[in-house]
Residue frames as a rotation matrix with the C-alpha (Angstrom) as fourth column:
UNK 1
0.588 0.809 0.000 0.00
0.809 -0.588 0.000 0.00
0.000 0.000 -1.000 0.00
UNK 2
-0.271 -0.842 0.467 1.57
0.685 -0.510 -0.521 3.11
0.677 0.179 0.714 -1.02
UNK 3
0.255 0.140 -0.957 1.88
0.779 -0.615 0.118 5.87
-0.572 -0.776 -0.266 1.63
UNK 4
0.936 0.158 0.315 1.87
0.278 -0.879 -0.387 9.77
0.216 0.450 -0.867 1.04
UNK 5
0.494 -0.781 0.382 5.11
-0.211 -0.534 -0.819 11.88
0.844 0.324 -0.428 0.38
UNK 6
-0.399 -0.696 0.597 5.92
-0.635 -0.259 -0.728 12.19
0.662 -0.669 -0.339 4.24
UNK 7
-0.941 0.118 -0.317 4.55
0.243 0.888 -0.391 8.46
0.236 -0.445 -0.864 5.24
UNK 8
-0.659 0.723 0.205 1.28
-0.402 -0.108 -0.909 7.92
-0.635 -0.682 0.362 7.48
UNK 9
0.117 0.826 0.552 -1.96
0.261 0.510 -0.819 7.42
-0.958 0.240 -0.156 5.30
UNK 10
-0.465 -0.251 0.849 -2.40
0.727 0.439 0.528 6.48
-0.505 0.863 -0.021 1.89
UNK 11
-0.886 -0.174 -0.430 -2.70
0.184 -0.983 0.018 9.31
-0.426 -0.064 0.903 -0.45
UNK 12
-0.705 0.676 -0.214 -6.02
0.015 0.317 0.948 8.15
0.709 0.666 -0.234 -1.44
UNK 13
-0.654 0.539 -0.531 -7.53
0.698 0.161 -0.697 8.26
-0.290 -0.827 -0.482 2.62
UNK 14
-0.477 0.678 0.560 -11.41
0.043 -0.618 0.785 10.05
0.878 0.398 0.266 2.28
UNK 15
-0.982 -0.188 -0.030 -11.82
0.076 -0.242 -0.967 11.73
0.175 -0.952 0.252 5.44
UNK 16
0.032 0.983 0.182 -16.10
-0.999 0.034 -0.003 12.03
-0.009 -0.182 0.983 4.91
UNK 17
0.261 0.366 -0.893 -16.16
-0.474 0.855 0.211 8.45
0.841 0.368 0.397 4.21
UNK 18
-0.699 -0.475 -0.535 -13.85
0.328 0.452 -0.830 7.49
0.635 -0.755 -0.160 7.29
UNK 19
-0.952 0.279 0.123 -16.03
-0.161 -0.117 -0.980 9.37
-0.259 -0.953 0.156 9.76
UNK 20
-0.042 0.938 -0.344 -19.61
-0.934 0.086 0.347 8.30
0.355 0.336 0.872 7.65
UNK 21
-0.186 -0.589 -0.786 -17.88
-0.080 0.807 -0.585 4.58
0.979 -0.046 -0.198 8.38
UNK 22
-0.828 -0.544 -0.133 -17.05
0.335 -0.292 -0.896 5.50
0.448 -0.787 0.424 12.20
UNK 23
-0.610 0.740 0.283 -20.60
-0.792 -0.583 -0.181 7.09
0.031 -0.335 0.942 12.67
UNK 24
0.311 0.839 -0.447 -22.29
-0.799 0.485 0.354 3.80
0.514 0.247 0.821 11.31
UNK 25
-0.477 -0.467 -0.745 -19.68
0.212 0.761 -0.613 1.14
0.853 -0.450 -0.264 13.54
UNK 26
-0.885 -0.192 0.424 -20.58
-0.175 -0.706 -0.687 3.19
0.431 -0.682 0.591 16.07
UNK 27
-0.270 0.945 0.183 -24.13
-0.950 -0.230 -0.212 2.68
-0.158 -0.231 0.960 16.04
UNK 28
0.261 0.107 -0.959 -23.79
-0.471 0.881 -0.029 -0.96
0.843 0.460 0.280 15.30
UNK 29
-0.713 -0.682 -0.165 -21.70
-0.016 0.252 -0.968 -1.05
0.701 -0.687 -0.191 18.33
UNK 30
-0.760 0.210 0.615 -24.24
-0.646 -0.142 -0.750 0.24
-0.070 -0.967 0.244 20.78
UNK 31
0.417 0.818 -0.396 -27.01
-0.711 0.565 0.419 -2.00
0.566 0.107 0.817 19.10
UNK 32
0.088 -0.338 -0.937 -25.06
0.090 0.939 -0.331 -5.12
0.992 -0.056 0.114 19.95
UNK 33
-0.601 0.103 0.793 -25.16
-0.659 -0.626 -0.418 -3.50
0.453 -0.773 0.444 23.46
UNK 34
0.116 0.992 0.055 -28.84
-0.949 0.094 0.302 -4.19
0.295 -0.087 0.952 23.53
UNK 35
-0.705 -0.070 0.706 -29.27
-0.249 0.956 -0.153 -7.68
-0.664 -0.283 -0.692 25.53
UNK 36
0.287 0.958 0.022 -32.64
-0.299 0.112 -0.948 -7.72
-0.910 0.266 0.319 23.67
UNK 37
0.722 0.015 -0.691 -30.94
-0.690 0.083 -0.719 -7.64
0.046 0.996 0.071 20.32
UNK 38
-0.310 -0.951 -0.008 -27.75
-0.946 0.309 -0.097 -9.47
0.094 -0.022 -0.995 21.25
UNK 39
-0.551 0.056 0.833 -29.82
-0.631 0.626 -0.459 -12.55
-0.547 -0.778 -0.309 22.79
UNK 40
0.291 0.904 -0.313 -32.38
-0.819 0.067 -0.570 -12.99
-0.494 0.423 0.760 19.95
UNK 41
-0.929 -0.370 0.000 -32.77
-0.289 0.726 0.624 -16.12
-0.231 0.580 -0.781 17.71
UNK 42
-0.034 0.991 0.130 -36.32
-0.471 0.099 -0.877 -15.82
-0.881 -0.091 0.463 16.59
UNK 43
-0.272 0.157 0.949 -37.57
0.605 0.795 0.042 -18.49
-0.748 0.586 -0.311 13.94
UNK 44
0.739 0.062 0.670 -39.19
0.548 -0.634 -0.546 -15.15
0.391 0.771 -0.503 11.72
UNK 45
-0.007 -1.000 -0.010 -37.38
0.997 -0.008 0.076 -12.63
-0.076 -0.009 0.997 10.73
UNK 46
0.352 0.762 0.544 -40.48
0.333 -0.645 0.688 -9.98
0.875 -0.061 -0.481 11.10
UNK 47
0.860 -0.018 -0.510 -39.74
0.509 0.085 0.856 -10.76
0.028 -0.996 0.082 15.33
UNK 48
-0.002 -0.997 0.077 -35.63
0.996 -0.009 -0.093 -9.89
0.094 0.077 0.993 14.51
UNK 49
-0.410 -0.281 0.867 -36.50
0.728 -0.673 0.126 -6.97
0.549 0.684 0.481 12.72
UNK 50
0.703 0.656 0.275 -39.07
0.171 -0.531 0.830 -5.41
0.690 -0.537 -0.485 15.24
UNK 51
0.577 -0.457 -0.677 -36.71
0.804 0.465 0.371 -6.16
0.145 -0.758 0.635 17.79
UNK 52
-0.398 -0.902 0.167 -33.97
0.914 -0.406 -0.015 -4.40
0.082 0.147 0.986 16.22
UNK 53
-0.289 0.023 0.957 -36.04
0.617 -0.760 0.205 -1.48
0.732 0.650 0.205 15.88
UNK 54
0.549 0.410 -0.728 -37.04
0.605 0.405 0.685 -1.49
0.576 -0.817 -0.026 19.18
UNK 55
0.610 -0.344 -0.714 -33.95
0.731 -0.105 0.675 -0.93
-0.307 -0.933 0.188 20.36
UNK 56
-0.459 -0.703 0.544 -33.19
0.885 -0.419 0.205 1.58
0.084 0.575 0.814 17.84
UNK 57
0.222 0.813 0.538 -35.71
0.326 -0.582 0.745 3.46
0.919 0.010 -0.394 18.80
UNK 58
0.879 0.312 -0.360 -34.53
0.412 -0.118 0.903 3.62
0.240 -0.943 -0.232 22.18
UNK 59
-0.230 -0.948 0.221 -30.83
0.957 -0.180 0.227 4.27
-0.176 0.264 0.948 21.41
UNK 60
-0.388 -0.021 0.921 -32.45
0.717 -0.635 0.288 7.34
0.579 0.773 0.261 19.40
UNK 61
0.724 0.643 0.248 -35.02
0.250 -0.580 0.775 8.54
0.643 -0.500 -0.581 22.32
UNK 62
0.632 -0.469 -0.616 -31.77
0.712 0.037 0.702 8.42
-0.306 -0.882 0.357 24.72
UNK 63
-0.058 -0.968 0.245 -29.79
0.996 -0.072 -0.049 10.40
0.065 0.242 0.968 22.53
């Protein structure tokens, strides 16, 4: 991987994309939090999806 003039990151690094990236781990991170989502194994995938939203929804009301 080639590196920029005076080393560090590659002279190709997109600094909106890294922190669009970083914004969406982020929020993936706190889901997996959730015991509610972390614990699930429902047989539909309606039940999953409510879930998940569930606890997006609460993630969002807390913020």
């Amino acid at each position: 991987m080639p590196k920029g003039s005076c080393g560090g990151r590659p002279p190709g690094f997109d600094e909106d994309g890294y922190k669009k990236r970083n914004t969406v781990e982020g929020a993936i991170n706190r889901m997996k939090q959730s015991r509610a989502v972390a614990t699930r194994h429902d047989k539909r995938s309606c039940v999953f999806l409510a879930t998940k939203a569930a606890a997006a929804l609460v993630i969002w009301l807390r913020t």
